[in-house]
Backbone bond lengths (Angstrom), bond angles and torsions (degrees), N, CA, C in turn:
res aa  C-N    CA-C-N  psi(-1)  N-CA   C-N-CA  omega(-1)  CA-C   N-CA-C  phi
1 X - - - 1.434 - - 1.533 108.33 -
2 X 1.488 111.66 137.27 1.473 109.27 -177.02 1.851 98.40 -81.94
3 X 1.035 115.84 154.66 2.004 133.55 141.33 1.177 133.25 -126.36
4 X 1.301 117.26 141.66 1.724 128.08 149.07 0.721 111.53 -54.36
5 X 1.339 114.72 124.89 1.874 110.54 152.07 1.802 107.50 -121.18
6 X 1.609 93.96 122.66 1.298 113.78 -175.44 1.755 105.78 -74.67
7 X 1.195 139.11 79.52 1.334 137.66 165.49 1.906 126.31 -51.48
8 X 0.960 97.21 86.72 2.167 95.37 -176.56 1.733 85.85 -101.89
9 X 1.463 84.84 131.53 1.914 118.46 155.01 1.257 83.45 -64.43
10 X 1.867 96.81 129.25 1.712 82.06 143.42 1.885 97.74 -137.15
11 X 1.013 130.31 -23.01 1.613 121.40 158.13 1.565 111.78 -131.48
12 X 1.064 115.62 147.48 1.559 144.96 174.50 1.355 93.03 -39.61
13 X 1.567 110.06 -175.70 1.477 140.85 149.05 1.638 113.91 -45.79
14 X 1.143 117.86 -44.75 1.524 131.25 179.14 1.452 130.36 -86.42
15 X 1.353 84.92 -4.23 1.800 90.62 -178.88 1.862 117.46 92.51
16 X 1.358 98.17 -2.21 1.632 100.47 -172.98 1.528 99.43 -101.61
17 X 1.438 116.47 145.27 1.714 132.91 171.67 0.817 105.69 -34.16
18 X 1.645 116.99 150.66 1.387 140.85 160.96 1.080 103.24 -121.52
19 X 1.716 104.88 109.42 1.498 124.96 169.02 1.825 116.34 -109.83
20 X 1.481 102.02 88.40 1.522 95.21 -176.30 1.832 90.82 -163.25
21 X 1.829 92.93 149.86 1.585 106.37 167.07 1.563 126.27 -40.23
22 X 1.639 104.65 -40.63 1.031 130.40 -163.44 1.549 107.48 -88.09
23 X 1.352 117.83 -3.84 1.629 111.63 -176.73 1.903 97.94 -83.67
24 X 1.672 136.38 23.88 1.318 94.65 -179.63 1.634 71.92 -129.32
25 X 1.529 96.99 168.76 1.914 105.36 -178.05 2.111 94.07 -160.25
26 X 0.867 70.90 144.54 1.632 101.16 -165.33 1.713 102.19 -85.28
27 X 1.313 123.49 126.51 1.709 115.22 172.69 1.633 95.06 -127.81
28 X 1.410 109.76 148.48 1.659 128.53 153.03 1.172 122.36 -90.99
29 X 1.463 141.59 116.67 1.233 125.82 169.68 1.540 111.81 -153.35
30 X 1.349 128.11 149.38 1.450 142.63 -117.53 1.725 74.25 -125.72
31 X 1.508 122.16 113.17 1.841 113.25 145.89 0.930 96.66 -167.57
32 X 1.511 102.41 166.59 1.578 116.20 170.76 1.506 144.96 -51.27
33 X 1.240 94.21 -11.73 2.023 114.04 174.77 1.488 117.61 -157.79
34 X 0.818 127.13 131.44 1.890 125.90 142.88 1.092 102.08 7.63
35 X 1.504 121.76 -88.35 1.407 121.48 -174.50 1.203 122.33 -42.33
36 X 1.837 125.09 -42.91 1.508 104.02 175.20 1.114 126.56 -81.63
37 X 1.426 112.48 -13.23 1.758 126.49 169.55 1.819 104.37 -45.89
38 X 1.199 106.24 -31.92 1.437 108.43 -169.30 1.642 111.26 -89.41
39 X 1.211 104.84 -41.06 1.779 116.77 170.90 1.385 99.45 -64.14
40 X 1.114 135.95 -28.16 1.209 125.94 -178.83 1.711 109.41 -79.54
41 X 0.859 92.29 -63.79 1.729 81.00 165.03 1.005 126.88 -51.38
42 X 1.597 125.50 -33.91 1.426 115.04 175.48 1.597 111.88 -64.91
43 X 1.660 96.61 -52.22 1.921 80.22 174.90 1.441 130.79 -56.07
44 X 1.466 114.98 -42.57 1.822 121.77 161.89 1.345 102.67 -13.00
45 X 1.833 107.39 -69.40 1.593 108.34 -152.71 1.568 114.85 -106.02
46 X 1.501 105.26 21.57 1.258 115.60 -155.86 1.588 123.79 -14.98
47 X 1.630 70.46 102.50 1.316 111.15 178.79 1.675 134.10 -123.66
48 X 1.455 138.64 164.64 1.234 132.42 -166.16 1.439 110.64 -89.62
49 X 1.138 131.24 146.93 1.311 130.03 162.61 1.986 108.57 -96.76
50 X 1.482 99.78 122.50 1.569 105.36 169.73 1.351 114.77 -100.28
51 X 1.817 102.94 117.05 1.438 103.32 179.75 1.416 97.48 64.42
52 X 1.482 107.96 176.00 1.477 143.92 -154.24 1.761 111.14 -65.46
53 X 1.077 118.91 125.46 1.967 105.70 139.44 1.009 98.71 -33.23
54 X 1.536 136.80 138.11 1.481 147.91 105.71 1.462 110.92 -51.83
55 X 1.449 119.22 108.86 1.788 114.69 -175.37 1.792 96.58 -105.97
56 X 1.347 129.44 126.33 1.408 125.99 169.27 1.588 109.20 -122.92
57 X 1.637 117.86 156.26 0.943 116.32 -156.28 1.931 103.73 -65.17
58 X 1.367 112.53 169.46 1.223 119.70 176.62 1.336 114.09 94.05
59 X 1.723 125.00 23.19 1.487 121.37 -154.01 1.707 118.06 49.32
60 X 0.855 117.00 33.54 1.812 106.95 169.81 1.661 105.39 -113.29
61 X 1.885 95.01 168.55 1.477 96.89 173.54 1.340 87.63 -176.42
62 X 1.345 99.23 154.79 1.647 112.82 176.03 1.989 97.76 -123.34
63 X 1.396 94.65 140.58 1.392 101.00 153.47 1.568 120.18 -175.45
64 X 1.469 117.19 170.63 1.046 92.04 -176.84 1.684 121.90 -151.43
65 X 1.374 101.44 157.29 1.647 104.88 -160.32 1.254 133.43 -98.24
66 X 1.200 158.00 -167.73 1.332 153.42 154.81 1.632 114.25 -145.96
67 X 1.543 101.57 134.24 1.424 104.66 -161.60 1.686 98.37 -139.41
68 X 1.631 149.38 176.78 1.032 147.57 -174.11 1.531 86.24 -46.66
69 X 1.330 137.71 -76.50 1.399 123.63 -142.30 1.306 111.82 -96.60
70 X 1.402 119.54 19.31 1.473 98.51 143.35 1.259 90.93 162.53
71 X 1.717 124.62 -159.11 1.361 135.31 139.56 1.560 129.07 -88.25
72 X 1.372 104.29 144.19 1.732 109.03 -166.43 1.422 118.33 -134.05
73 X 1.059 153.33 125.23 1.192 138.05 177.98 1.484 113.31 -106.40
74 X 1.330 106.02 152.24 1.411 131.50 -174.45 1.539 122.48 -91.48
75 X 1.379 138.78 95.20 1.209 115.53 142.00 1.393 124.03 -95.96
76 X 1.529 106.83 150.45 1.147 117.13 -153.91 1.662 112.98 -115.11
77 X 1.182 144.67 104.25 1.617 121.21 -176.51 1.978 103.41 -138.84
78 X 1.089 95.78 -168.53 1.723 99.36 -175.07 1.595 104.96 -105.77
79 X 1.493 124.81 151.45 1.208 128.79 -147.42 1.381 106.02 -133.98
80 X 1.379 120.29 164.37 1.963 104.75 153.63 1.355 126.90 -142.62
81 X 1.607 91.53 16.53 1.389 121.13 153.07 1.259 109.60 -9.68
82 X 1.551 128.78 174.03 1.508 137.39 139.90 1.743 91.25 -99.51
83 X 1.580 82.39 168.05 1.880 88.42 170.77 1.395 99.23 -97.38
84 X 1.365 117.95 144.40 1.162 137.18 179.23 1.451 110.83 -90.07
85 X 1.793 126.53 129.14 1.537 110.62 -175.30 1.546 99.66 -96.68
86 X 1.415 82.58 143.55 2.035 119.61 -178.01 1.898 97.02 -83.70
């Protein structure tokens, strides 16, 4: 199953807000659930997961991570996109 993953900045390296257009970025990625859509990103950017997957019905989930440049949160849902090559 393909997903979006909705990426929001939400603090810097330092712990202070990210207030900008440019803090949200869009990902495609191909797995079997919500949940691994999200492990997959965490390994990509290896990065931490804080606290739980939130899993809600319809394949979605929000959660969110922390990596060198900051904290980010995840929403997660199903897509029908094509994947776009990187």
């Amino acid at each position: 199953m393909r997903f979006t993953i909705e990426q929001r900045h939400l603090t810097d390296s330092s712990g202070k807000p990210v207030i900008s257009t440019s803090s949200v970025s869009f990902h495609v990625v191909d797995a079997e659930s919500a949940d691994e859509a999200v492990r997959l990103l965490i390994k990509r950017d290896n990065a931490e997961l804080m606290g739980d997957i939130m899993k809600f019905p319809g394949f979605h989930a929000v959660a969110t991570i922390k990596t060198s440049g900051g904290v980010f949160t995840l929403q997660v849902g199903p897509t029908s996109q094509s994947r776009v090559p990187v």
